[in-house]
N, CA, C, O and CB atoms as a CASP TS submission, in Angstrom:
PFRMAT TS
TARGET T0000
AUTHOR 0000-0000-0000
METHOD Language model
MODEL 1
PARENT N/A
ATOM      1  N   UNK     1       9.790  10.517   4.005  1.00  0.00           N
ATOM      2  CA  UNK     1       8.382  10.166   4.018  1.00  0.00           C
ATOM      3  C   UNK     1       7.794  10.690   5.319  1.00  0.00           C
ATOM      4  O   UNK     1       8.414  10.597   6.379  1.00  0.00           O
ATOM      5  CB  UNK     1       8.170   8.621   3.873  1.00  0.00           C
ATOM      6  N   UNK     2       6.854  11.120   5.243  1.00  0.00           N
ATOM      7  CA  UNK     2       6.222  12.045   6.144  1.00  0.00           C
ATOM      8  C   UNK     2       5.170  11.009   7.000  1.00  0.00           C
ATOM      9  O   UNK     2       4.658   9.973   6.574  1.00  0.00           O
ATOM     10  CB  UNK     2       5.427  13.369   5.244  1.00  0.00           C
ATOM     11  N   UNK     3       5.025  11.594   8.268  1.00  0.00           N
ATOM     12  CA  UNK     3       4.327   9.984   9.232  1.00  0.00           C
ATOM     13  C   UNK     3       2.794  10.023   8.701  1.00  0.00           C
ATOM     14  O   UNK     3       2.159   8.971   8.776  1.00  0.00           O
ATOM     15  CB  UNK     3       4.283  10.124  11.521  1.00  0.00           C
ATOM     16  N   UNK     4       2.179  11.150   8.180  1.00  0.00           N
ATOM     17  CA  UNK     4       1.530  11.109   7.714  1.00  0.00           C
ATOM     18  C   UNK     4       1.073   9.920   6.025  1.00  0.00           C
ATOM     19  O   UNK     4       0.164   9.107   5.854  1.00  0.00           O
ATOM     20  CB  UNK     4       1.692  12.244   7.924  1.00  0.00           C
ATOM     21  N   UNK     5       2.063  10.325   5.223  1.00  0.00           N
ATOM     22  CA  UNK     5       1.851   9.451   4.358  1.00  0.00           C
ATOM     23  C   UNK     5       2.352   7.887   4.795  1.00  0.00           C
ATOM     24  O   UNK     5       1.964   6.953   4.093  1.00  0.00           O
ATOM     25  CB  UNK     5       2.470   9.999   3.181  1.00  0.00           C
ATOM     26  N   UNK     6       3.099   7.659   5.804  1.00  0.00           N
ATOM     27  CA  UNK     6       3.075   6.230   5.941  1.00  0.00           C
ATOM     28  C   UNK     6       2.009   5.619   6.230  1.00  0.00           C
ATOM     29  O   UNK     6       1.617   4.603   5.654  1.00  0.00           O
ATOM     30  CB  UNK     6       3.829   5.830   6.743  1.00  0.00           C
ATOM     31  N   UNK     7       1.069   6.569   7.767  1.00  0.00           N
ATOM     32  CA  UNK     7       0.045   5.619   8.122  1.00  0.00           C
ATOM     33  C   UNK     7      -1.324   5.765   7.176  1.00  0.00           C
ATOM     34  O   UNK     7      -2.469   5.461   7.510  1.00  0.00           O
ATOM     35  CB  UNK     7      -0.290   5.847   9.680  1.00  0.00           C
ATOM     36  N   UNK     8      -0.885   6.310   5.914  1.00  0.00           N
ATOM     37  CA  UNK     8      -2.072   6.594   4.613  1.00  0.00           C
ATOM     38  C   UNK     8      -1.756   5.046   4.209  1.00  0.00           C
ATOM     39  O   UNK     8      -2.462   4.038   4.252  1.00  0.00           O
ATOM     40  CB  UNK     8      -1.677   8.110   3.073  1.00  0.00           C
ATOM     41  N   UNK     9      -0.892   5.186   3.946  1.00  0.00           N
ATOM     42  CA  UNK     9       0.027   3.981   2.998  1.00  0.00           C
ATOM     43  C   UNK     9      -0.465   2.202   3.839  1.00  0.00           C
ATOM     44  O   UNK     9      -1.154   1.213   3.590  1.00  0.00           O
ATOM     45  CB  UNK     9       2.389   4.437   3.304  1.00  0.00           C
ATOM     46  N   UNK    10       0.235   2.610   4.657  1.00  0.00           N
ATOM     47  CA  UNK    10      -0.748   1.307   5.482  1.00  0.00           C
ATOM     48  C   UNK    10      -1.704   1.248   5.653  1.00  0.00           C
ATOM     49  O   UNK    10      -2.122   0.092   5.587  1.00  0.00           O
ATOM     50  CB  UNK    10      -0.689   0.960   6.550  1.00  0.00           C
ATOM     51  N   UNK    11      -2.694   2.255   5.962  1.00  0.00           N
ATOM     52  CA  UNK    11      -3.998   2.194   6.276  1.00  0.00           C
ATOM     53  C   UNK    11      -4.742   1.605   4.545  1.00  0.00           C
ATOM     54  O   UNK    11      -5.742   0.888   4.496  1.00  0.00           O
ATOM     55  CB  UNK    11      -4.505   3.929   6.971  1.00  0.00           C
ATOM     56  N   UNK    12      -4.225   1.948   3.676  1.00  0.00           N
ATOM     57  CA  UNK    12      -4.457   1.632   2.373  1.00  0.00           C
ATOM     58  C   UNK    12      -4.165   0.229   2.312  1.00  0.00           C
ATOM     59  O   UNK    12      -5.165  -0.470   2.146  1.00  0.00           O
ATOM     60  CB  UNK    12      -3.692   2.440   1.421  1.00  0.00           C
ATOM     61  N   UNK    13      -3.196  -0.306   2.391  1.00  0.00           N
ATOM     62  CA  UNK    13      -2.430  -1.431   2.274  1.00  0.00           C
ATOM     63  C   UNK    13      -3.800  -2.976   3.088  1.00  0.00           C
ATOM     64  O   UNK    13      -4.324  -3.994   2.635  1.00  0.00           O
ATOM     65  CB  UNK    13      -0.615  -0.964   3.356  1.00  0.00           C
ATOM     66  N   UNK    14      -3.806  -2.323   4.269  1.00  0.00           N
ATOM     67  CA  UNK    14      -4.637  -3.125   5.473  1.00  0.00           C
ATOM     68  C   UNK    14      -6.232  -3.076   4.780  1.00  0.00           C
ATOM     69  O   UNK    14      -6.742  -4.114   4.358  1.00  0.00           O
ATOM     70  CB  UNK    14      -4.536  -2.152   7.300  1.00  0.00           C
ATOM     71  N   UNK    15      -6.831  -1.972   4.727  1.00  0.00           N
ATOM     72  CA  UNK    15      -8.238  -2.087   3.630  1.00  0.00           C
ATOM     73  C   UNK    15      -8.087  -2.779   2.563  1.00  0.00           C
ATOM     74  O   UNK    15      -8.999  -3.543   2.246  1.00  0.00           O
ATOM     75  CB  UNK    15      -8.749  -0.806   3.007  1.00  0.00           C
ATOM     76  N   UNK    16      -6.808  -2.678   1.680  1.00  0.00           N
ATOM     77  CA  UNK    16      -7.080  -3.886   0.632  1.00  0.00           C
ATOM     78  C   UNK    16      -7.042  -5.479   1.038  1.00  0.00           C
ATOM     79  O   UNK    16      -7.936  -6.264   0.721  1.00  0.00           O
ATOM     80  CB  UNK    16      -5.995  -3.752  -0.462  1.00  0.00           C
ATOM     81  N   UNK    17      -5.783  -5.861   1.846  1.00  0.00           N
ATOM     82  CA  UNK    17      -5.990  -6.804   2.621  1.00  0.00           C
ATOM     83  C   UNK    17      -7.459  -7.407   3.118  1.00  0.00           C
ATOM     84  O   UNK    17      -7.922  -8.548   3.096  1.00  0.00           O
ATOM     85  CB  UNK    17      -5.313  -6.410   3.527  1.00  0.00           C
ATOM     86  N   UNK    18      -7.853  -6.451   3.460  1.00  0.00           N
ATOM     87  CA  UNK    18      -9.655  -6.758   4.293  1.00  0.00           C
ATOM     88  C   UNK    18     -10.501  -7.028   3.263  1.00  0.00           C
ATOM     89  O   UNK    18     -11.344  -7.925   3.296  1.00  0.00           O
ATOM     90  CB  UNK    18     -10.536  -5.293   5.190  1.00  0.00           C
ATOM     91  N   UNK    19     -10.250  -6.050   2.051  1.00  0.00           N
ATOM     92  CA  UNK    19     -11.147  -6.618   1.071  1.00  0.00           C
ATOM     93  C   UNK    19     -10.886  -7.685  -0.039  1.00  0.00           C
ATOM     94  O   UNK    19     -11.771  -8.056  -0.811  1.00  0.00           O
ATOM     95  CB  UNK    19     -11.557  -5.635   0.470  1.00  0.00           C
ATOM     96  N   UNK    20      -9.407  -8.221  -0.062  1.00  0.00           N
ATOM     97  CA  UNK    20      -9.088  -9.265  -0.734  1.00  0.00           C
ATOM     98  C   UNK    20      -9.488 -10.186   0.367  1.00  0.00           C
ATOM     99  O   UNK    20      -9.359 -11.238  -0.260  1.00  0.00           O
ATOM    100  CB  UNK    20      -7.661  -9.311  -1.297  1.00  0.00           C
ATOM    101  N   UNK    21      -9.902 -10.579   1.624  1.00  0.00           N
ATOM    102  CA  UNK    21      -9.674 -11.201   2.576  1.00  0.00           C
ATOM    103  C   UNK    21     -12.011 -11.640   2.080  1.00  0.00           C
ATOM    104  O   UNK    21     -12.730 -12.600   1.802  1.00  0.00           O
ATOM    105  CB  UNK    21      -8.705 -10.087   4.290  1.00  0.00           C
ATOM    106  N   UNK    22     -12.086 -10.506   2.238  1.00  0.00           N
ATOM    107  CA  UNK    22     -13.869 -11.038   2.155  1.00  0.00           C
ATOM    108  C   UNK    22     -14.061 -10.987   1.026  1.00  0.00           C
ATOM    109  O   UNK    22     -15.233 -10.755   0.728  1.00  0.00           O
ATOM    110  CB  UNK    22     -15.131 -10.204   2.829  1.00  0.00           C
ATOM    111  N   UNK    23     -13.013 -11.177  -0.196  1.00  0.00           N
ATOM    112  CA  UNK    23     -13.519 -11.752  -1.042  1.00  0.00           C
ATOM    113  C   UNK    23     -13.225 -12.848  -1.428  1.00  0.00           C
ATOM    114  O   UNK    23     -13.871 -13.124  -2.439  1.00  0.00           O
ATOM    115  CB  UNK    23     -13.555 -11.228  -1.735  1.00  0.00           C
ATOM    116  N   UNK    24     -12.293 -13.935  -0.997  1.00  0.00           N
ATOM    117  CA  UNK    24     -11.989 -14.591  -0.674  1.00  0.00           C
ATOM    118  C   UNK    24     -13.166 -15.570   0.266  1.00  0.00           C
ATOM    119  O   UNK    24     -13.735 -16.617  -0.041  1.00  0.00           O
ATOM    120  CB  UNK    24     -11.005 -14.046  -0.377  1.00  0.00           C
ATOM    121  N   UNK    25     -13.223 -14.891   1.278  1.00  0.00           N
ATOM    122  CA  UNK    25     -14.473 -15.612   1.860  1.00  0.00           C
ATOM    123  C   UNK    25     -15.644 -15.811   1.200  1.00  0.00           C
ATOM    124  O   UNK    25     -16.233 -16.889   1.277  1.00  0.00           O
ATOM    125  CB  UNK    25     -14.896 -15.036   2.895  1.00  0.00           C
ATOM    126  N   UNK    26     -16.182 -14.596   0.349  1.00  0.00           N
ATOM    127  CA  UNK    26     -17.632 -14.516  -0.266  1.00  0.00           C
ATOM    128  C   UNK    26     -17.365 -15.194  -1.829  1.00  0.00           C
ATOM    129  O   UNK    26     -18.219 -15.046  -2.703  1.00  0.00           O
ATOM    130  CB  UNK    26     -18.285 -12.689  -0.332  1.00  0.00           C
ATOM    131  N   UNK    27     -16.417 -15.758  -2.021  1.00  0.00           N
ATOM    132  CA  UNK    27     -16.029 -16.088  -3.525  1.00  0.00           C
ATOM    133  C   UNK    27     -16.014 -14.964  -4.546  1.00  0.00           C
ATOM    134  O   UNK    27     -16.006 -15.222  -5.750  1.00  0.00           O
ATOM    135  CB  UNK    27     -16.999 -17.101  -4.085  1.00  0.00           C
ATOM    136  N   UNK    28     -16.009 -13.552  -4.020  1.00  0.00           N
ATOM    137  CA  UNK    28     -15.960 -12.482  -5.212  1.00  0.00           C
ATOM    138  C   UNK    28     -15.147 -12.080  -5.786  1.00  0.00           C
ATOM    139  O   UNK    28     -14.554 -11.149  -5.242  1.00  0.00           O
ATOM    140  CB  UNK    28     -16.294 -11.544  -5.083  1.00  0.00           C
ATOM    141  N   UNK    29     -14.541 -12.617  -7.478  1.00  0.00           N
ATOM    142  CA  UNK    29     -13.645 -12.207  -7.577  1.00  0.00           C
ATOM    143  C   UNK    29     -13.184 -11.109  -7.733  1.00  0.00           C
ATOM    144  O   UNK    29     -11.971 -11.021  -7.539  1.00  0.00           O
ATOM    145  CB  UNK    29     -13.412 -12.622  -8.013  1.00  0.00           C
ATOM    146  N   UNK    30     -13.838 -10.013  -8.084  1.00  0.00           N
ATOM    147  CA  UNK    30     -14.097  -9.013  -8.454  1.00  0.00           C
ATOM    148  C   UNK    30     -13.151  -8.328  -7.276  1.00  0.00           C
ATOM    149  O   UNK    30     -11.989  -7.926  -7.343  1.00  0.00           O
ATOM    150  CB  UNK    30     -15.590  -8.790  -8.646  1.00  0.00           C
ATOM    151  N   UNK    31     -14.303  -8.352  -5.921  1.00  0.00           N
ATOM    152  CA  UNK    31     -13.860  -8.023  -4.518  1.00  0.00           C
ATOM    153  C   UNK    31     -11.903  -8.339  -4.048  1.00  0.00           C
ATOM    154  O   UNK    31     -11.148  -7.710  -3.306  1.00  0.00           O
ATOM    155  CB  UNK    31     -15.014  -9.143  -3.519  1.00  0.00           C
ATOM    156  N   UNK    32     -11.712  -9.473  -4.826  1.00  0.00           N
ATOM    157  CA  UNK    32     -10.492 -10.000  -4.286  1.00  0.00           C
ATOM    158  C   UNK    32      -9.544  -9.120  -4.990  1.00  0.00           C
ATOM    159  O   UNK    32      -8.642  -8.533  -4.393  1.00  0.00           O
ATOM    160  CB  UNK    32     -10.252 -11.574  -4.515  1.00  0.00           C
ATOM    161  N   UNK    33      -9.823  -8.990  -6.742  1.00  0.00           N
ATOM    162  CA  UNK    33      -8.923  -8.570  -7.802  1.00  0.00           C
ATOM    163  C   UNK    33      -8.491  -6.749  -7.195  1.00  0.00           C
ATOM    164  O   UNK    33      -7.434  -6.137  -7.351  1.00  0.00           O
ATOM    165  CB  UNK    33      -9.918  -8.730  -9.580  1.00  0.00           C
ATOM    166  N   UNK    34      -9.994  -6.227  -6.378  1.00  0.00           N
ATOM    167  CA  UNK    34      -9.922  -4.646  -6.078  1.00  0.00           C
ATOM    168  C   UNK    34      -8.783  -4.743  -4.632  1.00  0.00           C
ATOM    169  O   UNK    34      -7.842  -4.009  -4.328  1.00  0.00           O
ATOM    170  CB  UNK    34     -11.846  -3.835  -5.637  1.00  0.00           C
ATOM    171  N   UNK    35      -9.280  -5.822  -4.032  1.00  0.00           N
ATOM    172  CA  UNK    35      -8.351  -6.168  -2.538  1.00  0.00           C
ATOM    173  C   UNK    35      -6.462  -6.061  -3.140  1.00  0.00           C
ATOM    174  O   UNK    35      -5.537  -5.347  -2.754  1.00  0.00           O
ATOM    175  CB  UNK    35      -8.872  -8.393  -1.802  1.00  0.00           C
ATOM    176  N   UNK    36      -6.515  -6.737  -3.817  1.00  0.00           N
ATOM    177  CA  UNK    36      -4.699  -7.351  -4.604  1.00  0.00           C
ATOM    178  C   UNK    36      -4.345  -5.874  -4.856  1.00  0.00           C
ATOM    179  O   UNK    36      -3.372  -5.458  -4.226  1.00  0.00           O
ATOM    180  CB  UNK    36      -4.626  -8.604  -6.605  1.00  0.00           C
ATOM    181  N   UNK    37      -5.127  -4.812  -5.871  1.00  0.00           N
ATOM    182  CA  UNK    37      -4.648  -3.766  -6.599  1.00  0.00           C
ATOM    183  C   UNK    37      -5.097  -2.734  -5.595  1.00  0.00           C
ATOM    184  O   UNK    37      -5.380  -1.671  -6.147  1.00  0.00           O
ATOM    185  CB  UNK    37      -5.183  -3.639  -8.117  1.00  0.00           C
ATOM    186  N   UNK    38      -5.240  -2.728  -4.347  1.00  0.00           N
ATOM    187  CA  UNK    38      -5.403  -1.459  -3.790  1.00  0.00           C
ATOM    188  C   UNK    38      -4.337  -1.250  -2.447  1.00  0.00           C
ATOM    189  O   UNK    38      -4.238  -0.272  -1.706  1.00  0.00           O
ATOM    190  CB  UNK    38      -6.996  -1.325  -3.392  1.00  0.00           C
ATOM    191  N   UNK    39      -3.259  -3.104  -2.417  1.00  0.00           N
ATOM    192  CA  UNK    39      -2.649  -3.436  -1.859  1.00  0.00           C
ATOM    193  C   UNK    39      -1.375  -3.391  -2.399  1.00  0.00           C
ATOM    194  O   UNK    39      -0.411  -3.194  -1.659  1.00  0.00           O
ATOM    195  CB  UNK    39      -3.082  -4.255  -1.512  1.00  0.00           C
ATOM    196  N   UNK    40      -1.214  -3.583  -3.845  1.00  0.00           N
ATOM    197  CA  UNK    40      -0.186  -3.145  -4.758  1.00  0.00           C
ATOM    198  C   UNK    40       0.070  -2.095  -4.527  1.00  0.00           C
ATOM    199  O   UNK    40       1.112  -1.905  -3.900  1.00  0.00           O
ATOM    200  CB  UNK    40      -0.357  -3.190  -5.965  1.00  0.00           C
ATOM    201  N   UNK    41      -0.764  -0.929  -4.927  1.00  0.00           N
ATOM    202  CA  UNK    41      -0.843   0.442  -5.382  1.00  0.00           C
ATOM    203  C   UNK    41      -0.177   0.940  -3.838  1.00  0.00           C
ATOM    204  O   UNK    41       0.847   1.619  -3.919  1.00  0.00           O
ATOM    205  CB  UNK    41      -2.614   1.058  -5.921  1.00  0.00           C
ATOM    206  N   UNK    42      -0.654   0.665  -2.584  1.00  0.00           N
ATOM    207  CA  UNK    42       0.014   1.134  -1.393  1.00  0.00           C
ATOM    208  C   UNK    42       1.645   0.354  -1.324  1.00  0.00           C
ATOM    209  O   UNK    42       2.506   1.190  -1.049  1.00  0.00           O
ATOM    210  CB  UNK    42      -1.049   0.717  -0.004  1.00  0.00           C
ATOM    211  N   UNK    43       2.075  -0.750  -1.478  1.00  0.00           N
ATOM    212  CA  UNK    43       3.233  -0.830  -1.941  1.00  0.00           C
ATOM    213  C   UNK    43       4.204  -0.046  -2.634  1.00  0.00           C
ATOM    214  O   UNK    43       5.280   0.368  -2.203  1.00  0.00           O
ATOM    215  CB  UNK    43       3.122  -1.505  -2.403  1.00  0.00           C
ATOM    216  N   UNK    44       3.620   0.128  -3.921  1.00  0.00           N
ATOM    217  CA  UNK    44       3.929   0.901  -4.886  1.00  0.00           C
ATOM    218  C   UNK    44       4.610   2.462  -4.118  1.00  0.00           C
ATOM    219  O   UNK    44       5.756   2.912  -4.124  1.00  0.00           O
ATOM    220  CB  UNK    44       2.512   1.018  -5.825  1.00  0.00           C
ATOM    221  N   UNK    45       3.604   2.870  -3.633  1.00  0.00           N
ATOM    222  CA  UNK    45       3.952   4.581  -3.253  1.00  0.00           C
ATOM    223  C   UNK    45       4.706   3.617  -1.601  1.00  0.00           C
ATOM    224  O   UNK    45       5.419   4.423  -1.004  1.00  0.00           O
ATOM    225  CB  UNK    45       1.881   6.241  -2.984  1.00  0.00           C
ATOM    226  N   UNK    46       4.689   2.809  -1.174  1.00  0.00           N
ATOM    227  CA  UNK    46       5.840   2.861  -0.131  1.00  0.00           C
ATOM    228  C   UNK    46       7.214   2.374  -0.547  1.00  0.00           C
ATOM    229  O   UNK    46       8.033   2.461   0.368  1.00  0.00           O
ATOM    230  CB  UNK    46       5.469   2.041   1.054  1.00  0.00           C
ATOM    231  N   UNK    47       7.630   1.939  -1.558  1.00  0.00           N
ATOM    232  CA  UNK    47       8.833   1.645  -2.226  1.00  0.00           C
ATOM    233  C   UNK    47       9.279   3.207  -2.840  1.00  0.00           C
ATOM    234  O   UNK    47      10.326   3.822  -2.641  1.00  0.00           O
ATOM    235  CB  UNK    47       8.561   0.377  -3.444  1.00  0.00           C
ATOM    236  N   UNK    48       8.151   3.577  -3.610  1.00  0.00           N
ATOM    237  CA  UNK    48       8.337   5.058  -4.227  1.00  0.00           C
ATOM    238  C   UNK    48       9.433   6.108  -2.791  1.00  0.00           C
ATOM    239  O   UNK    48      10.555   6.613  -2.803  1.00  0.00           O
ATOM    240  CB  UNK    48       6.233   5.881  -4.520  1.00  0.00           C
ATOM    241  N   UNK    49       8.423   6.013  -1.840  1.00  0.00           N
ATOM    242  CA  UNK    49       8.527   6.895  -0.407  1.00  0.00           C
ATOM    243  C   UNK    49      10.174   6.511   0.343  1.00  0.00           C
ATOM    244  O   UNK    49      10.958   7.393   0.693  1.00  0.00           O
ATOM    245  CB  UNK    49       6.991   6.273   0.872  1.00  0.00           C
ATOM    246  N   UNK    50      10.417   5.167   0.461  1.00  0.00           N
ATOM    247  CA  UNK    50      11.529   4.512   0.548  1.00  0.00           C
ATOM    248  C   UNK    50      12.701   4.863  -0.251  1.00  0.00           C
ATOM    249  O   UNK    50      13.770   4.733   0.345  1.00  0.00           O
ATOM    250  CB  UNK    50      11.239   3.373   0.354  1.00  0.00           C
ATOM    251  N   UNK    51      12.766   5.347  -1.660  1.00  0.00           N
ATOM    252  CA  UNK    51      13.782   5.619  -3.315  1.00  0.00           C
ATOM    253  C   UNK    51      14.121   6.955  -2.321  1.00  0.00           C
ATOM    254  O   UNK    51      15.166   7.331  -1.790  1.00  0.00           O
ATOM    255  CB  UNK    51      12.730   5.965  -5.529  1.00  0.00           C
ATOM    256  N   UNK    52      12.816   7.461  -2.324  1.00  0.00           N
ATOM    257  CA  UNK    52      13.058   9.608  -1.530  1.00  0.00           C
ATOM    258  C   UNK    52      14.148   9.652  -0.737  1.00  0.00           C
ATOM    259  O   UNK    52      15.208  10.258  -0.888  1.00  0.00           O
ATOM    260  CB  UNK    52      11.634  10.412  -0.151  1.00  0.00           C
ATOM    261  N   UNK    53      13.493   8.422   0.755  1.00  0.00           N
ATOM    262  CA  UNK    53      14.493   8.775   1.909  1.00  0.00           C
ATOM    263  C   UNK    53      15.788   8.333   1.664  1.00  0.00           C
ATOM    264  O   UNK    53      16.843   8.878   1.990  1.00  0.00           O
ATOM    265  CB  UNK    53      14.114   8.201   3.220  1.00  0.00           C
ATOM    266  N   UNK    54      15.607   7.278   1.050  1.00  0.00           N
ATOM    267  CA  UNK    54      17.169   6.583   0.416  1.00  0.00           C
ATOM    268  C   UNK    54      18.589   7.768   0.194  1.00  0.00           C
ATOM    269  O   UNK    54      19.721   7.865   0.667  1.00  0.00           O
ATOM    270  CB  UNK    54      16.761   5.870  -1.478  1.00  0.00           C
ATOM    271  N   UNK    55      17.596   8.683  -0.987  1.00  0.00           N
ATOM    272  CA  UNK    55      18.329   9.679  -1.551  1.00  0.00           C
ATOM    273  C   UNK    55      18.519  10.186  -0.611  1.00  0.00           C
ATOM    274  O   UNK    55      19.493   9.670  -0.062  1.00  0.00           O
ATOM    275  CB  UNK    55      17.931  10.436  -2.487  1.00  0.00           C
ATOM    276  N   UNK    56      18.020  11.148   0.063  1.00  0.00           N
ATOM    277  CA  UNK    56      17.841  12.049   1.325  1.00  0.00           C
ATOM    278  C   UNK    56      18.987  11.740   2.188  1.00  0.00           C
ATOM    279  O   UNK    56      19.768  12.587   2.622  1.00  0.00           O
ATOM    280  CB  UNK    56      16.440  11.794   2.146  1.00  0.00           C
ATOM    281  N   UNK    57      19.062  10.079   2.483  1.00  0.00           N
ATOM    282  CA  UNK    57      20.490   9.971   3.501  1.00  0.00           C
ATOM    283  C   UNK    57      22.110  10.034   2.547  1.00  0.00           C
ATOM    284  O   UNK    57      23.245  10.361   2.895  1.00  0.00           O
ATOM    285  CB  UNK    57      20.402   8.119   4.440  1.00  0.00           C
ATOM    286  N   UNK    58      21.428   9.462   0.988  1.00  0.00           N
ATOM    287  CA  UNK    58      22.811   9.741   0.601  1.00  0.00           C
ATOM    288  C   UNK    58      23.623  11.065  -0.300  1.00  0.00           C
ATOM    289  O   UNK    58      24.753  11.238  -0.756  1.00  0.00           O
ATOM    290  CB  UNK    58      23.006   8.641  -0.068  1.00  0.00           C
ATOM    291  N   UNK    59      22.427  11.796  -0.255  1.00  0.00           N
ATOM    292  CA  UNK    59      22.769  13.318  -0.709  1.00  0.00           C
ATOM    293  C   UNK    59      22.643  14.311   0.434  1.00  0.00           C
ATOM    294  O   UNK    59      23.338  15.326   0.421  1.00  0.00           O
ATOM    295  CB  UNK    59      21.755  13.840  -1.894  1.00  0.00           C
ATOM    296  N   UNK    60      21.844  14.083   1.360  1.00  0.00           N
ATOM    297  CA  UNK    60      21.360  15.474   2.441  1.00  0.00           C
ATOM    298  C   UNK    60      20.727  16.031   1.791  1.00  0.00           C
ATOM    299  O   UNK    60      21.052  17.217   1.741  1.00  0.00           O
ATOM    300  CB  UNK    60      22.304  16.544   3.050  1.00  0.00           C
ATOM    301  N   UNK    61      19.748  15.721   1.089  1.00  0.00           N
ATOM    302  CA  UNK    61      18.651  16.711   0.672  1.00  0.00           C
ATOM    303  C   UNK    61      17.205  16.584   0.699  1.00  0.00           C
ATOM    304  O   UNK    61      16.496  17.513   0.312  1.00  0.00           O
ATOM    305  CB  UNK    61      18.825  16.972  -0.494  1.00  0.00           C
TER
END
């Protein structure tokens, strides 16, 4: 995983956080449901990114 796509990945991760966070505050669920799935989805590709390097140490490739 490239340092690039990590601090994508977090930086993704932390904006959904922020926006599940004020929606939460503002009662929007809408706001909260986009906060959860934009916090998933950066999970998602850092588990994905994690499977890569995994391989990488146990093949060398």
């Amino acid at each position: 995983m490239g340092l690039g796509d990590k601090i994508s990945n977090k930086a993704q991760e932390a904006a959904g956080k922020a926006k599940e966070s004020l929606g939460d505050a503002t009662n929007n669920e809408k706001l909260q449901a986009e906060g959860a799935a934009d916090q998933a989805a950066a999970k998602a590709k850092q588990a994905g990114e994690h499977v890569k390097d995994a391989s990488k140490d146990v093949f060398g490739k």
